[in-house]
C-alpha positions as CSV (number, residue, x, y, z in Angstrom):
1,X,-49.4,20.3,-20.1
2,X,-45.4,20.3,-19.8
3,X,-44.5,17.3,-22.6
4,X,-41.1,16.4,-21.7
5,X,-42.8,14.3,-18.1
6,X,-44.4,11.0,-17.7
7,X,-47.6,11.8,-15.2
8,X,-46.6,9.4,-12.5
9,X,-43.7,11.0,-11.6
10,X,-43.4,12.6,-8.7
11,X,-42.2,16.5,-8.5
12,X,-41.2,17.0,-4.4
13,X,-41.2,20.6,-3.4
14,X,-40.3,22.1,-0.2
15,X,-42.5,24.9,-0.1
16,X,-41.4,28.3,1.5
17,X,-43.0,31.7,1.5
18,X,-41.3,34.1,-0.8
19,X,-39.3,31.7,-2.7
20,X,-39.3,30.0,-5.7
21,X,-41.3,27.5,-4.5
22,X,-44.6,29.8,-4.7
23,X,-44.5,29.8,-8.6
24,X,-43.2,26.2,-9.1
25,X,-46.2,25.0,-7.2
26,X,-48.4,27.1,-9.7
27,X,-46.9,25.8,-12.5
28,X,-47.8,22.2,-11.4
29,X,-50.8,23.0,-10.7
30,X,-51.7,24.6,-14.5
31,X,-50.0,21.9,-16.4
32,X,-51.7,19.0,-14.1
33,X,-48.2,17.8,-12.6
34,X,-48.3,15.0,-10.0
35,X,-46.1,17.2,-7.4
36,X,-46.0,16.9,-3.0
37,X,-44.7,19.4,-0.8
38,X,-42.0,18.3,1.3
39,X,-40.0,19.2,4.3
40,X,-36.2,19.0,3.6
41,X,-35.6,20.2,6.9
42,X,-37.1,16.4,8.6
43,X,-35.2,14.0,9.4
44,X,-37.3,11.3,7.7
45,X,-37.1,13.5,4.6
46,X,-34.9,10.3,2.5
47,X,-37.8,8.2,3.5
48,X,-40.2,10.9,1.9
49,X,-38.6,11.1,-1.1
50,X,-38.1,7.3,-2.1
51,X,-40.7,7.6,-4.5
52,X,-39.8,11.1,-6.1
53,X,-38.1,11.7,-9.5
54,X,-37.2,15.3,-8.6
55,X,-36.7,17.7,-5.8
56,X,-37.1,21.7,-6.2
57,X,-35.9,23.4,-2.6
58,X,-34.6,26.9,-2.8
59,X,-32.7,27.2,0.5
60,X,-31.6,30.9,1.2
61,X,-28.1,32.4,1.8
62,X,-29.5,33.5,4.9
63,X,-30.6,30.4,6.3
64,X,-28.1,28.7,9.3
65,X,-30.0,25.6,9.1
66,X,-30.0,25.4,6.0
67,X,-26.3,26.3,5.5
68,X,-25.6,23.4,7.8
69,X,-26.4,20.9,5.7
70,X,-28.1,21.6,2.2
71,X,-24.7,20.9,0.6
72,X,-24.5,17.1,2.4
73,X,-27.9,16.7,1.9
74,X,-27.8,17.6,-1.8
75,X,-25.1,15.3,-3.1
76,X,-26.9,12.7,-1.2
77,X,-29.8,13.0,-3.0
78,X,-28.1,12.8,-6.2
79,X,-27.1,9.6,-5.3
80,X,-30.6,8.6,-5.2
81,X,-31.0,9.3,-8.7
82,X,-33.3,12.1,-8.0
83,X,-32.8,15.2,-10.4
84,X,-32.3,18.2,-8.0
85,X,-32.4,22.0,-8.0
86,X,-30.1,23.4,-7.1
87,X,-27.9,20.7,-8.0
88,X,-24.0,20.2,-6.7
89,X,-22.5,21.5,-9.7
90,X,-24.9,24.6,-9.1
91,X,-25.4,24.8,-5.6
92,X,-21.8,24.1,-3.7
93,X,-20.9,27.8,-4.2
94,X,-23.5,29.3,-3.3
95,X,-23.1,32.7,-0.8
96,X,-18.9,31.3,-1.0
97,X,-16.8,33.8,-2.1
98,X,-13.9,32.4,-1.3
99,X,-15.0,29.3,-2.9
100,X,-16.0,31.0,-5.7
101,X,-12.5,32.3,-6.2
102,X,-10.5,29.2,-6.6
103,X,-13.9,28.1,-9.5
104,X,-12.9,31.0,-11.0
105,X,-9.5,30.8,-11.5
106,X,-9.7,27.0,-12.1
107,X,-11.2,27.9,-15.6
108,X,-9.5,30.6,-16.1
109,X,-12.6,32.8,-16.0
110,X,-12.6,37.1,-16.7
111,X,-12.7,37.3,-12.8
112,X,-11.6,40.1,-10.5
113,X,-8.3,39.6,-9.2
114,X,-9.2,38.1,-5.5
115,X,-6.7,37.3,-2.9
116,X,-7.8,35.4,0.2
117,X,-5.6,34.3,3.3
118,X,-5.4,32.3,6.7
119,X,-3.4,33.8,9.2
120,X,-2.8,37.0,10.4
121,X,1.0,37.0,9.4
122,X,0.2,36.4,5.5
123,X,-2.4,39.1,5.5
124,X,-0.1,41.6,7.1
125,X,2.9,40.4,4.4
126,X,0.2,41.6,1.5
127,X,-1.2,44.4,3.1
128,X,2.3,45.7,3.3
129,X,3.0,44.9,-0.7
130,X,-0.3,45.6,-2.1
131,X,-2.0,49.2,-3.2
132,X,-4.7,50.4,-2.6
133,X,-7.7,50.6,-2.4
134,X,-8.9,47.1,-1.8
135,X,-12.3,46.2,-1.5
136,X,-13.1,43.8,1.8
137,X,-15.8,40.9,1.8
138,X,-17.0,38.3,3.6
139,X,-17.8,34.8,2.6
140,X,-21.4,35.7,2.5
141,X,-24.2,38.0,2.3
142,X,-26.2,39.8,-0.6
143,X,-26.9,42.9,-1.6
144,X,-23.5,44.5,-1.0
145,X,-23.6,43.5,2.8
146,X,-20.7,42.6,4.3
147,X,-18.6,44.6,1.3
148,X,-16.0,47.6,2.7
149,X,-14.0,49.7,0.6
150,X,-10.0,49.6,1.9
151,X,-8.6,53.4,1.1
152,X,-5.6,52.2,3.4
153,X,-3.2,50.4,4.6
154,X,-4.6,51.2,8.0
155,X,-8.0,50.5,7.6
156,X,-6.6,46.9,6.2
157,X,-4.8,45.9,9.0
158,X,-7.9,46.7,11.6
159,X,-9.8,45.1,9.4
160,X,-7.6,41.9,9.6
161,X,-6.8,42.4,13.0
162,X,-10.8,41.9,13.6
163,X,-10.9,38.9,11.2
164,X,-8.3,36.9,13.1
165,X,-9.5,38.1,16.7
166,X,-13.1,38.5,17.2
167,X,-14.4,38.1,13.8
168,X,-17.7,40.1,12.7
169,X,-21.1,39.1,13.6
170,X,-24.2,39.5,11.6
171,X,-24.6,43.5,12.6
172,X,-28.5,44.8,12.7
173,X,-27.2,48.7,12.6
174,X,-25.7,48.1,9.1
175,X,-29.0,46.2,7.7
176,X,-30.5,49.8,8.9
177,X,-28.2,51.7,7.5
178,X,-28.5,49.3,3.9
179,X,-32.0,50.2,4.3
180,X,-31.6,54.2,4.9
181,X,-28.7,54.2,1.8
182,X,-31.7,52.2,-0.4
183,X,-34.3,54.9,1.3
184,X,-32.1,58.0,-0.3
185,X,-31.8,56.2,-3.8
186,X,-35.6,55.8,-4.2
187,X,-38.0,57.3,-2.2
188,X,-41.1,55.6,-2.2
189,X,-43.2,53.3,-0.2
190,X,-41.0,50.1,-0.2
191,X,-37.7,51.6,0.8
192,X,-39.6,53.8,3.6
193,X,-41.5,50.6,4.7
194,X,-37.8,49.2,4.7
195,X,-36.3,51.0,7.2
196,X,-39.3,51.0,9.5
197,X,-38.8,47.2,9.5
198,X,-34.6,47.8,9.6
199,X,-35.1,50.2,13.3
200,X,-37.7,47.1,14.5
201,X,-35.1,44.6,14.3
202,X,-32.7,46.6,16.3
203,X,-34.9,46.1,19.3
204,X,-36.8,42.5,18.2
205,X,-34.1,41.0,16.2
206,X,-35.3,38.1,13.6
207,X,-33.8,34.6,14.5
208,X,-31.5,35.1,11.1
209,X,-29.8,37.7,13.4
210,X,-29.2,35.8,16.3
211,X,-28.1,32.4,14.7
212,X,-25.8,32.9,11.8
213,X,-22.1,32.3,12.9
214,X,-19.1,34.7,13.0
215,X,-17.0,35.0,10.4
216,X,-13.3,34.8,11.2
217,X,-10.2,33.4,10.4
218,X,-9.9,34.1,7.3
219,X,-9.1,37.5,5.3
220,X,-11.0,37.8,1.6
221,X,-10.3,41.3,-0.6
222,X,-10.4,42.1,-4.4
223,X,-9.2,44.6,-6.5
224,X,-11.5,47.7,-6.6
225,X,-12.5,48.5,-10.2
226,X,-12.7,52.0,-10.5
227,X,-14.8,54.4,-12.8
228,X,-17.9,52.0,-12.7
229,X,-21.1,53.7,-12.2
230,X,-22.8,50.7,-12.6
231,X,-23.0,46.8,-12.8
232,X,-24.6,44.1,-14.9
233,X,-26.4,41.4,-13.4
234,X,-27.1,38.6,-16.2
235,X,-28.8,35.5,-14.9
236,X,-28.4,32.4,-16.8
237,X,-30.9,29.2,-16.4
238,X,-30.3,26.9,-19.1
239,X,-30.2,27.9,-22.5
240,X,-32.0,31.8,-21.5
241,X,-30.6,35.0,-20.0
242,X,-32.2,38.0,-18.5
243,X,-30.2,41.2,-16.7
244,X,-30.8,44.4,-15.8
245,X,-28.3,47.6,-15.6
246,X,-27.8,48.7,-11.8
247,X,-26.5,52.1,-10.5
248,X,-24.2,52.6,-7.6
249,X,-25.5,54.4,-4.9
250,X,-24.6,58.3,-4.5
251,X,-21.7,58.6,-2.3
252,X,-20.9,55.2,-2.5
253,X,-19.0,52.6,-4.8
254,X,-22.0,49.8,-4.7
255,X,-24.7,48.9,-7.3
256,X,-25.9,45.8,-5.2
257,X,-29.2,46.6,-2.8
258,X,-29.1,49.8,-4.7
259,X,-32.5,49.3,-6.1
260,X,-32.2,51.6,-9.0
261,X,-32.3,49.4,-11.7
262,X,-32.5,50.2,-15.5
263,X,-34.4,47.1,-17.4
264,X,-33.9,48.8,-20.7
265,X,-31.9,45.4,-23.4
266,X,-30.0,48.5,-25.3
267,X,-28.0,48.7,-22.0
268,X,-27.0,45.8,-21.6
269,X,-23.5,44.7,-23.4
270,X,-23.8,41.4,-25.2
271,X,-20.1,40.9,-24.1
272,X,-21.5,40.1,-20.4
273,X,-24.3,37.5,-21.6
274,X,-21.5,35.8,-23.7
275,X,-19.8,35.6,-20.7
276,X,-22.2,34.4,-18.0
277,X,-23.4,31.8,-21.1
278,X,-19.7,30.5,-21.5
279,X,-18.8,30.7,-18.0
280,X,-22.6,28.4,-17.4
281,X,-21.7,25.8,-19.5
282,X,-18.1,25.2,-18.5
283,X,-19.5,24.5,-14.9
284,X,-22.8,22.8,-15.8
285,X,-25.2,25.5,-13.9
286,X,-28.5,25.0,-13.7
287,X,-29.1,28.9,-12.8
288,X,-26.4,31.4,-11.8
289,X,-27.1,35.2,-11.7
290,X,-23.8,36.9,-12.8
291,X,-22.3,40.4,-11.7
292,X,-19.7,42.1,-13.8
293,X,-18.0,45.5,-13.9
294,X,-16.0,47.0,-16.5
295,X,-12.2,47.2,-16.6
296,X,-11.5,49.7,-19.9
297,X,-13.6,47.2,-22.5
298,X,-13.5,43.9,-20.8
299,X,-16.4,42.8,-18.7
300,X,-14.9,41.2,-15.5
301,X,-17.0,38.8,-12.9
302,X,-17.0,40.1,-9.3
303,X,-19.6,36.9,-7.8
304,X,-22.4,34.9,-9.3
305,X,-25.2,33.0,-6.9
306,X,-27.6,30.4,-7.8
307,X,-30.4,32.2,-6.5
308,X,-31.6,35.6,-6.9
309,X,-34.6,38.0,-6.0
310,X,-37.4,37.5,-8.2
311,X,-38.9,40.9,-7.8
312,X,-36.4,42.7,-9.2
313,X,-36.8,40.9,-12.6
314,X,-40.3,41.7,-12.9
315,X,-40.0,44.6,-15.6
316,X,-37.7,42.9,-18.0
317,X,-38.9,43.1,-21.3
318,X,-37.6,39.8,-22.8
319,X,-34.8,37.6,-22.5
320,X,-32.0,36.0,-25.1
321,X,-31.3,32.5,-26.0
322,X,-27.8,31.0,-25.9
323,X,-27.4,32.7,-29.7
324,X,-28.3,35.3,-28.3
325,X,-31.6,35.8,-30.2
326,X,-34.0,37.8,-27.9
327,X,-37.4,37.2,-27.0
328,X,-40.1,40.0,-26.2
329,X,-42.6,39.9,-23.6
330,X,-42.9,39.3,-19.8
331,X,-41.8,35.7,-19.1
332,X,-41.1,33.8,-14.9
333,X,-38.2,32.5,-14.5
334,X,-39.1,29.9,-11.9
335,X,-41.0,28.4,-14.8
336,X,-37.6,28.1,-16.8
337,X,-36.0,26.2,-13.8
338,X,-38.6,23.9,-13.5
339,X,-38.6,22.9,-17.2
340,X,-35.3,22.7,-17.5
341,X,-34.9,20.2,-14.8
342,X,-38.0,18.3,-16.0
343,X,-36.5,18.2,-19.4
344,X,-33.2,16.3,-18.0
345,X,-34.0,13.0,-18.5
């Protein structure tokens, strides 16, 4: 039984297939925690929580509803003296890049240089100053979607000419084509059943397709690192860290989505989890999963996100501490979450 809980308090979870929430409700149920699944989405949900000392809800980057309002909702909570996950301090950021640019460079962290502007008429002034190549994102998405490299000058402005006319819309063709680039990286069953479901939602889109907004208005690049053939992801959650080693695609200058991941500690540069450990504490993170690339010796960030896919964690062989002692052995990081927010008392 988790020690660090009195038994009458009450654990809400809102309870989603393939989240989180699947393992945190297993861990209440082995250690005999008094938990209730909850809809965050209702709008009685205040009411529903009066009587709860925490609230676990791992809302997705891909959700509009949630993206909407889990921000408000949230900081609302807190007020309520109910311990959250994700909490502000964790969660404001989340699937923001632009956002996450201005964090950044308010603490002065090893961050990619990022440049990000409002009107046409600025972009054009930069595109006109700057070199090339550039590398183009939107505020959101995972996996490398939504990411373009800029070789020119040309392909900048049309890019910024779309940004501050029609804006781009959630596009099903370039989930396929994710799904075809992750096919020819690893050929086996999951990436095959991948694009079968990719060239179904070209014809039945999913209601993620049809409901998240355009993004325009704005223009968001950063530098592009060159001579990376990899990245390191590092997740932090509390005082533990976990990463893996990921390859860029063939033919292309992404390691995100590429699925061809190397779980092997030896590869992983204790320069990054220094980092993602300092970076953690100076803006009170609950969990943030890290990306860096390499500029000569120096470990630079490109994005961190609260949340993360569990699957691709499940052949790590240990994790480290904040001193960076390491641990052996197959371990869930859900379970970390959960006892770290328990622990906050």
């Amino acid at each position: 039984m988790f020690k660090g809980i009195k038994m009458d308090k009450i654990i809400a979870i809102h309870h989603h297939k393939d989240s989180f929430s699947e393992n945190w409700i297993r861990y209440c149920k082995e250690n005999n925690l008094n938990y209730k699944l909850v809809n965050c989405y209702s709008t009685n949900i205040i009411e529903t929580l009066q009587n709860c000392s925490f609230l676990l809800w791992h809302w997705h980057h891909n959700d509009y509803k949630a993206q909407l309002f889990a921000r408000q909702f949230i900081k609302s909570i807190e007020y309520m003296n109910i311990k959250v996950f994700p909490n502000t301090h964790t969660g404001w950021h989340f699937d923001d890049k632009v956002g996450q640019k201005y964090l950044f460079e308010a603490i002065n962290a090893p961050f990619i240089k990022s440049y990000v502007f409002y009107n046409f008429e600025d972009t054009l002034k930069w595109i006109h100053t700057t070199s090339f190549p550039k590398v183009f994102k939107l505020r959101g998405g995972a996996g490398s979607s939504n990411v373009i490299l800029l070789k020119t000058k040309a392909e900048a402005i049309k890019n910024a000419k779309m940004m501050f006319s029609t804006g781009y819309k959630h596009s099903r063709f370039k989930v396929l084509k994710e799904k075809w680039l992750q096919w020819k990286a690893i050929q086996n069953l999951n990436t095959a059943i991948g694009i079968v479901k990719g060239l179904i939602r070209i014809f039945f889109p999913s209601k993620i397709h049809t409901t998240l907004p355009t993004e325009k208005n704005y223009f968001y690049a950063q530098d592009f690192i060159p001579n990376n053939d990899c990245d390191i992801r590092v997740v932090i959650i509390g005082k533990k860290a976990f990463a893996i080693k990921r390859m860029v695609r063939k033919g292309d200058f992404r390691a995100s989505g590429s699925g061809v991941i190397i779980y092997d500690r030896k590869e992983i540069p204790e320069a990054c989890i220094r980092s993602a450990f300092d970076v953690s504490k100076k803006l009170k993170l609950q969990s943030s999963a890290y990306d860096f690339v390499y500029l000569h010796d120096t470990p630079l960030l490109i994005e961190l996100s609260y949340a993360f896919s569990q699957n691709g964690y499940l052949d790590c062989p240990g994790y480290w501490d904040e001193n960076l002692n390491w641990y052996a052995g197959k371990f869930c990081p859900e379970s970390f979450i959960i006892e770290d927010l328990l622990s906050e008392q």
